[in-house]
MARDRENLUM-990044 format. One record per residue: residue in one letter; x, y, z of N, C-alpha, C in turn; residue number from 0. Coordinates in nm, 2 decimals. Layout:
a,X,Y,Z,X,Y,Z,X,Y,Z,NUM
...
This chain:
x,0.08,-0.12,0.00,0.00,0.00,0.00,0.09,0.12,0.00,0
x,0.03,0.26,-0.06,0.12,0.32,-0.08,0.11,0.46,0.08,1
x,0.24,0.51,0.04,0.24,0.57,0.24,0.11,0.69,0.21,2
x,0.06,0.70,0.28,0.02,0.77,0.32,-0.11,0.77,0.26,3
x,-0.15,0.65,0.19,-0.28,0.62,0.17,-0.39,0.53,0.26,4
x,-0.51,0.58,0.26,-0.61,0.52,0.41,-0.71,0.46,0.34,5
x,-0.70,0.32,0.37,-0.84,0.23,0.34,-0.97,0.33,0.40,6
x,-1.06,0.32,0.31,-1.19,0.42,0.33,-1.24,0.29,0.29,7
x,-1.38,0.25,0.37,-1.45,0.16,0.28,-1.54,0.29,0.23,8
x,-1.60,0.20,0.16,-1.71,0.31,0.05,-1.84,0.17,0.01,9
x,-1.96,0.21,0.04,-2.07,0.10,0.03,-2.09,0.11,-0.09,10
x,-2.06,0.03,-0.20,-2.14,0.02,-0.32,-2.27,-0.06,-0.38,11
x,-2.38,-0.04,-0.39,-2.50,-0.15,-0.43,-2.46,-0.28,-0.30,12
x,-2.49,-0.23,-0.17,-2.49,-0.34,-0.06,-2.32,-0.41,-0.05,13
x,-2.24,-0.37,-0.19,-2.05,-0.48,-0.13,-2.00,-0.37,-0.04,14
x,-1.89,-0.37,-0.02,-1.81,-0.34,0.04,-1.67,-0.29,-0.07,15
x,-1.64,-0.20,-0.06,-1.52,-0.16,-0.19,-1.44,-0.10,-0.09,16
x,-1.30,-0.06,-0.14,-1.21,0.00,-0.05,-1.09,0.12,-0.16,17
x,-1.12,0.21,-0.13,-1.05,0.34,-0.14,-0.92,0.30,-0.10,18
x,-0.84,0.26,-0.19,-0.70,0.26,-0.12,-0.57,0.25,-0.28,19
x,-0.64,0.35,-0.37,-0.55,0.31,-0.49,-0.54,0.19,-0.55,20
x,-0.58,0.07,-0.50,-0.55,-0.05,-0.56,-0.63,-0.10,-0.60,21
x,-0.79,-0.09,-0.55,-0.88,-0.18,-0.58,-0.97,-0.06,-0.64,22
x,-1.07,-0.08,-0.74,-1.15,0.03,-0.81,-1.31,0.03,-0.69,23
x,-1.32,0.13,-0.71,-1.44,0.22,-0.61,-1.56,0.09,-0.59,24
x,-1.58,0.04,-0.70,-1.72,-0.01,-0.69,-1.67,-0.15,-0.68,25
x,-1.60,-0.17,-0.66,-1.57,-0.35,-0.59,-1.53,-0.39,-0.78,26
x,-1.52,-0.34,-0.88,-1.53,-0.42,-0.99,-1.61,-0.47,-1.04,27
x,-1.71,-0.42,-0.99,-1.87,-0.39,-1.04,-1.91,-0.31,-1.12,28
x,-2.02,-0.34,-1.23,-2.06,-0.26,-1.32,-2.17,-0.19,-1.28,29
x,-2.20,-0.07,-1.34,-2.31,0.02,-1.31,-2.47,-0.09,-1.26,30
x,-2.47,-0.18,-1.30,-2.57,-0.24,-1.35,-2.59,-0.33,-1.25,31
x,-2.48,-0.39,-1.19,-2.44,-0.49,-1.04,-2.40,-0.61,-1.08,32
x,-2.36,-0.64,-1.22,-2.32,-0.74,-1.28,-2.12,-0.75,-1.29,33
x,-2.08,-0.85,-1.27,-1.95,-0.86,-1.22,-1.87,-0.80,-1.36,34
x,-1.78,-0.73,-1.39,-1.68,-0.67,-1.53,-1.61,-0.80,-1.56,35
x,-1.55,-0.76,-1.67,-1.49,-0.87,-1.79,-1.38,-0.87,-1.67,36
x,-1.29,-0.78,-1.68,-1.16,-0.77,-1.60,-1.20,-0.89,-1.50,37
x,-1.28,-0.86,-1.44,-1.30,-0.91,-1.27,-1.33,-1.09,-1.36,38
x,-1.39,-1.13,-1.45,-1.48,-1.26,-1.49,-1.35,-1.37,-1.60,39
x,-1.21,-1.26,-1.58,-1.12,-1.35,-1.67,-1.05,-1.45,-1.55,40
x,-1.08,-1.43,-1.43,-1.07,-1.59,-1.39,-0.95,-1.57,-1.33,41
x,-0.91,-1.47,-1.28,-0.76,-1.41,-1.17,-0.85,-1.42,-1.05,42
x,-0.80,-1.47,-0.93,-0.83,-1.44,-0.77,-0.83,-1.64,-0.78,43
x,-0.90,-1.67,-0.66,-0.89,-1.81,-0.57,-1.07,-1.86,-0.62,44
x,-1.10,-1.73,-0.65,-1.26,-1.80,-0.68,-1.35,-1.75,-0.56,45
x,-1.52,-1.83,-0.55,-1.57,-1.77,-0.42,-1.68,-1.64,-0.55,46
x,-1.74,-1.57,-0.41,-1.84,-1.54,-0.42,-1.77,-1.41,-0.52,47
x,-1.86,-1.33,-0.68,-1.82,-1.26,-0.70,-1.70,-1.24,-0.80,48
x,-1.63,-1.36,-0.81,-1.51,-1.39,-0.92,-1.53,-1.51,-0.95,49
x,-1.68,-1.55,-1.03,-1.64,-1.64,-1.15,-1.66,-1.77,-1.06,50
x,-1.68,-1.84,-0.97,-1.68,-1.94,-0.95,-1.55,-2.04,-0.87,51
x,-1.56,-2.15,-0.88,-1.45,-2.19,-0.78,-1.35,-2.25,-0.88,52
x,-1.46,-2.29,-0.99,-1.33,-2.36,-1.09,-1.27,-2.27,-1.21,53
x,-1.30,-2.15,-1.19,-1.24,-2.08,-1.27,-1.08,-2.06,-1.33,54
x,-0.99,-2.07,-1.23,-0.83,-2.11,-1.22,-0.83,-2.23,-1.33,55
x,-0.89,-2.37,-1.27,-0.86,-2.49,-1.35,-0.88,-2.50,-1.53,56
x,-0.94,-2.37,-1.52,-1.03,-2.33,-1.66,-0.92,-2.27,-1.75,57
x,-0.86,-2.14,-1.67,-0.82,-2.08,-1.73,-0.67,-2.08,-1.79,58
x,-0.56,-2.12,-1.91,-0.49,-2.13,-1.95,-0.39,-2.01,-1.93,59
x,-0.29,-2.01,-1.86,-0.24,-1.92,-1.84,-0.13,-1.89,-1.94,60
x,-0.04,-2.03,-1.98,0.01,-2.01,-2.12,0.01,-2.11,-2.20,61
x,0.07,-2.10,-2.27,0.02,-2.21,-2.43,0.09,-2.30,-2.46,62
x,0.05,-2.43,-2.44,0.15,-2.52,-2.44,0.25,-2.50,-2.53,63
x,0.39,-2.58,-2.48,0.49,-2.56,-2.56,0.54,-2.69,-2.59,64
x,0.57,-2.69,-2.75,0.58,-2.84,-2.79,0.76,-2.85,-2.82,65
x,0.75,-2.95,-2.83,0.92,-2.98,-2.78,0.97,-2.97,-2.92,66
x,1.06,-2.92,-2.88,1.17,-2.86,-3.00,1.27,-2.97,-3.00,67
x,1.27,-2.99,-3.13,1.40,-3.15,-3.16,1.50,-3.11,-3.13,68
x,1.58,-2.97,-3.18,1.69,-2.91,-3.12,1.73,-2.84,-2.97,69
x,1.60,-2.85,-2.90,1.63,-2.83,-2.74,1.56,-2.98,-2.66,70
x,1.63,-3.03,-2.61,1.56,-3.18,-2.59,1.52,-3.10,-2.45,71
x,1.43,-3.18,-2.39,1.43,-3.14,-2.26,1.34,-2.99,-2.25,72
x,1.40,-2.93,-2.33,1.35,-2.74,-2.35,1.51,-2.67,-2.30,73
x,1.62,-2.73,-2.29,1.76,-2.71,-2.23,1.80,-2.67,-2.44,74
x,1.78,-2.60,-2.46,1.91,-2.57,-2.62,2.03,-2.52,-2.54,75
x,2.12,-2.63,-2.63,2.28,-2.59,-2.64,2.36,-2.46,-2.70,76
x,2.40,-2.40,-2.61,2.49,-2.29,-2.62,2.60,-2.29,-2.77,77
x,2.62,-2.22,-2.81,2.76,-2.28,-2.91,2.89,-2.23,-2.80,78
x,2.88,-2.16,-2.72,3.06,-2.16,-2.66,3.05,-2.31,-2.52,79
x,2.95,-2.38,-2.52,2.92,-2.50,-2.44,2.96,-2.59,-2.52,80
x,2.93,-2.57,-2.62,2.96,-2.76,-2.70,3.11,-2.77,-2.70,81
x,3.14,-2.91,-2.67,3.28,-2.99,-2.66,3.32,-2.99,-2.81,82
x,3.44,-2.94,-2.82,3.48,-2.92,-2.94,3.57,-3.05,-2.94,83
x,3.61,-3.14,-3.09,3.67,-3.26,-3.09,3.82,-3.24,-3.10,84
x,3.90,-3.29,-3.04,4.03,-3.26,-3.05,4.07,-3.27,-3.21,85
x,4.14,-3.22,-3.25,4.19,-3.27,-3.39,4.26,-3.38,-3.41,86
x,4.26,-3.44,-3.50,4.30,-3.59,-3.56,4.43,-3.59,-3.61,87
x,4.53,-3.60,-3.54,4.70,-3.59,-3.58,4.69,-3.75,-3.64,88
x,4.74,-3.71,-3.77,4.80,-3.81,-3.88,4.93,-3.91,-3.80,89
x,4.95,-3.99,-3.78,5.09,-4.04,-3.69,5.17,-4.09,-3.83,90
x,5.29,-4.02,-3.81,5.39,-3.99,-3.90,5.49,-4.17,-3.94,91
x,5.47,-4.17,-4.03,5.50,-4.39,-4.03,5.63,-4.34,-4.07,92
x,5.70,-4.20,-4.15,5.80,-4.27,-4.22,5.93,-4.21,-4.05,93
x,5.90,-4.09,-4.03,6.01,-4.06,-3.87,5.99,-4.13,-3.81,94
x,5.91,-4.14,-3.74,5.86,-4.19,-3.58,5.73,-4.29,-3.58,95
x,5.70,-4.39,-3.66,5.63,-4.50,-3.61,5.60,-4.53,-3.47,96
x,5.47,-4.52,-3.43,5.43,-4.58,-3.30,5.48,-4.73,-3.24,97
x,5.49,-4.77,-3.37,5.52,-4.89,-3.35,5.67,-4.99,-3.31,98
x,5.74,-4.85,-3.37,5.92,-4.84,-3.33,5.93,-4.81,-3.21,99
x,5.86,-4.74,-3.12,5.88,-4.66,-2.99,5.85,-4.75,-2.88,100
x,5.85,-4.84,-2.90,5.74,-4.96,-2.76,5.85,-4.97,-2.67,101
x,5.85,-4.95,-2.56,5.95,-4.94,-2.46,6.03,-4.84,-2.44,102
x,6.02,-4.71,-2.48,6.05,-4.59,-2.49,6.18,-4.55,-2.53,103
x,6.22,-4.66,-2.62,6.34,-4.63,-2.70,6.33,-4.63,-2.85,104
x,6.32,-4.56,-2.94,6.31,-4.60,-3.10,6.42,-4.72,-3.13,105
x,6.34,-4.81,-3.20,6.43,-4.96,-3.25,6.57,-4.90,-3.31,106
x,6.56,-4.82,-3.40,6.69,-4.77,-3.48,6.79,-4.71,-3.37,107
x,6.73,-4.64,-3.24,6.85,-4.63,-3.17,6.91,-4.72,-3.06,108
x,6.80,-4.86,-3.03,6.89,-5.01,-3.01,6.95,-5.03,-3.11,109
x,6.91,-5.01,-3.22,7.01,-5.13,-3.30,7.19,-5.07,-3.34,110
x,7.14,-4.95,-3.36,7.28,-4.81,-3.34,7.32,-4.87,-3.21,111
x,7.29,-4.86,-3.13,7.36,-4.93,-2.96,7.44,-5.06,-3.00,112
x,7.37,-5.14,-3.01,7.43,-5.30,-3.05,7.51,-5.28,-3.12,113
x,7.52,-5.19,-3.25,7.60,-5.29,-3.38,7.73,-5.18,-3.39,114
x,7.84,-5.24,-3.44,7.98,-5.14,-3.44,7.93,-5.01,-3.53,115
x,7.98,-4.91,-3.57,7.96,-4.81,-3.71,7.97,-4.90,-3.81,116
x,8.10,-4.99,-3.84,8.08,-5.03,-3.98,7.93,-5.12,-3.98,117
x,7.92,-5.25,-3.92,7.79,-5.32,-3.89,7.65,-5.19,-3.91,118
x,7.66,-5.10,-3.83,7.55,-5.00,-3.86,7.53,-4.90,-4.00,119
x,7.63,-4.86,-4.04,7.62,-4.82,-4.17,7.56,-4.90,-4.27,120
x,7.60,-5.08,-4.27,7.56,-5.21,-4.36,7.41,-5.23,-4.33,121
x,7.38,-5.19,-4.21,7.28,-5.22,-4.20,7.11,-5.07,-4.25,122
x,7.18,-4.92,-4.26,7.09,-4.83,-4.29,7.12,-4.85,-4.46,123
x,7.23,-4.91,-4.50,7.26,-4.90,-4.63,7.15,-5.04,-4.70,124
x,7.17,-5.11,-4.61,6.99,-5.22,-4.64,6.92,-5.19,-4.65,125
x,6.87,-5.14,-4.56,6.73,-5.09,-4.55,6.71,-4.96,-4.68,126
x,6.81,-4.85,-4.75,6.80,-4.78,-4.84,6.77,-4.87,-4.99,127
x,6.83,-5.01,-4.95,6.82,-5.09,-5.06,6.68,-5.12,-5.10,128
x,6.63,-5.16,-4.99,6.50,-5.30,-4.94,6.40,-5.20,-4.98,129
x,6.38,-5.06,-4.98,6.27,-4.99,-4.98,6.30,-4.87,-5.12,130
x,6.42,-4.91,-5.18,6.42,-4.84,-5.33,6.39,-5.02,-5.42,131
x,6.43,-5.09,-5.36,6.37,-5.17,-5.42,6.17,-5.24,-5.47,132
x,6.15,-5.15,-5.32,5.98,-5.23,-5.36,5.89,-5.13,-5.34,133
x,5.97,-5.03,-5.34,5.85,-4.89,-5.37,5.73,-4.90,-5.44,134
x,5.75,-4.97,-5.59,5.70,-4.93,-5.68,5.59,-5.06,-5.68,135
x,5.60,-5.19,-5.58,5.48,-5.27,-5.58,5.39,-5.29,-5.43,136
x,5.49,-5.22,-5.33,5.44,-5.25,-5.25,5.41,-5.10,-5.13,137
x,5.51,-5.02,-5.06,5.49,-4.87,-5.00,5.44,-4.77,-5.08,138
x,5.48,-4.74,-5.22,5.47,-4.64,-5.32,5.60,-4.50,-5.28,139
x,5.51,-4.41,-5.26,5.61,-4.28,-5.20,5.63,-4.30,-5.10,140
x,5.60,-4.32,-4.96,5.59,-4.35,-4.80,5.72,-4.44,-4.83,141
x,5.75,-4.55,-4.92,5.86,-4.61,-4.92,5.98,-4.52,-4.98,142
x,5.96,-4.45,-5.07,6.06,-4.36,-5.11,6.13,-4.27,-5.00,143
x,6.07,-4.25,-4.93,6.06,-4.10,-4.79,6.10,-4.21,-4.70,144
x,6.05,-4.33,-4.71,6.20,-4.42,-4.60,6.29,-4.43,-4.65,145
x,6.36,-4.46,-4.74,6.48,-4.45,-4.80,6.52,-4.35,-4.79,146
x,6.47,-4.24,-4.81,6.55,-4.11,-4.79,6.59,-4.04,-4.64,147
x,6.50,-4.16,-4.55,6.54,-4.10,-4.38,6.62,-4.17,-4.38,148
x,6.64,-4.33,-4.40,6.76,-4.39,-4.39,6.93,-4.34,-4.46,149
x,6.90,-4.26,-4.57,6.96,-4.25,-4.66,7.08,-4.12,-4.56,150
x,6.98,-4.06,-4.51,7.00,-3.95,-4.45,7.08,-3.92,-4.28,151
x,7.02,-4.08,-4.24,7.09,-4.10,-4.13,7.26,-4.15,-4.14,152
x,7.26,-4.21,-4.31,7.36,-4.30,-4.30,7.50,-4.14,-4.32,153
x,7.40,-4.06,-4.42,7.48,-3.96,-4.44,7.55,-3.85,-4.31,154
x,7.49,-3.88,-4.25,7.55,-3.78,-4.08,7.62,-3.91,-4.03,155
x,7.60,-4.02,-4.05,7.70,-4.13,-3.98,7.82,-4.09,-4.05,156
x,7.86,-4.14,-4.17,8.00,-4.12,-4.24,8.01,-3.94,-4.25,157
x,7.92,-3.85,-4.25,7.96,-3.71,-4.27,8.01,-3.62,-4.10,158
x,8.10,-3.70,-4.04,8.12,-3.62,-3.93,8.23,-3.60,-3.91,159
């Protein structure tokens, strides 16, 4: 209520109405003694004067809402919320094969361990053989680009 405003009742057609800015003079009664549209849309608890008791159960307050295929639930997804997929790293066969690394040593640097320099040179100088030889039926380029890592190792071996 607002300050300095004073409930007045005021008798209208036998109700009871109240002077206090909030509620209109004549209870929300028409000239006539018949209840107004305002008062008959079915707002209040019901009872004498508003429509009845089932008036509320009647009256639709909002409009059903039907489910959206892109918000499941009624929850739609944010775009700075969605899990973005990591990217897909290619694993490099001709440097570093996954499959060289098992035990956390690359095989080429046991076998460099084991074998003398000359024994180790004979042996990258194979492998430049084994893979200019079957490029062309069996790795394609992927075998050319081994040969050339091999090629390359052998070359920093004898170039030092």
């Amino acid at each position: 209520m607002r300050a300095g405003a004073r409930k007045e009742s005021v008798e209208s057609r036998g109700g009871t109405a109240w002077n206090d800015g909030l509620h209109s003079v004549n209870g929300g009664r028409l000239g006539d003694g018949s209840i107004s549209e305002t008062q008959n849309a079915g707002i209040g608890t019901g009872g004498a004067g508003r429509g009845g008791a089932d008036v509320i159960g009647q009256t639709t307050w909002f409009a059903p809402v039907e489910e959206v295929s892109d918000c499941p639930g009624g929850v739609c997804p944010v775009p700075w919320a969605v899990k973005e997929e990591a990217p897909v790293v290619k694993e490099d066969q001709v440097n570093h094969p996954s499959h060289y690394t098992d035990g956390g040593i690359e095989t080429i640097e046991a076998i460099e361990a084991q074998l003398s320099q000359e024994e180790y040179e004979g042996y990258l100088r194979g492998n430049c053989v084994k893979y200019l030889w079957r490029w062309k039926h069996k790795g394609g380029v992927e075998d050319l680009k081994k040969c050339k890592w091999y090629l390359e190792r052998l070359i920093l071996l004898v170039d030092f």
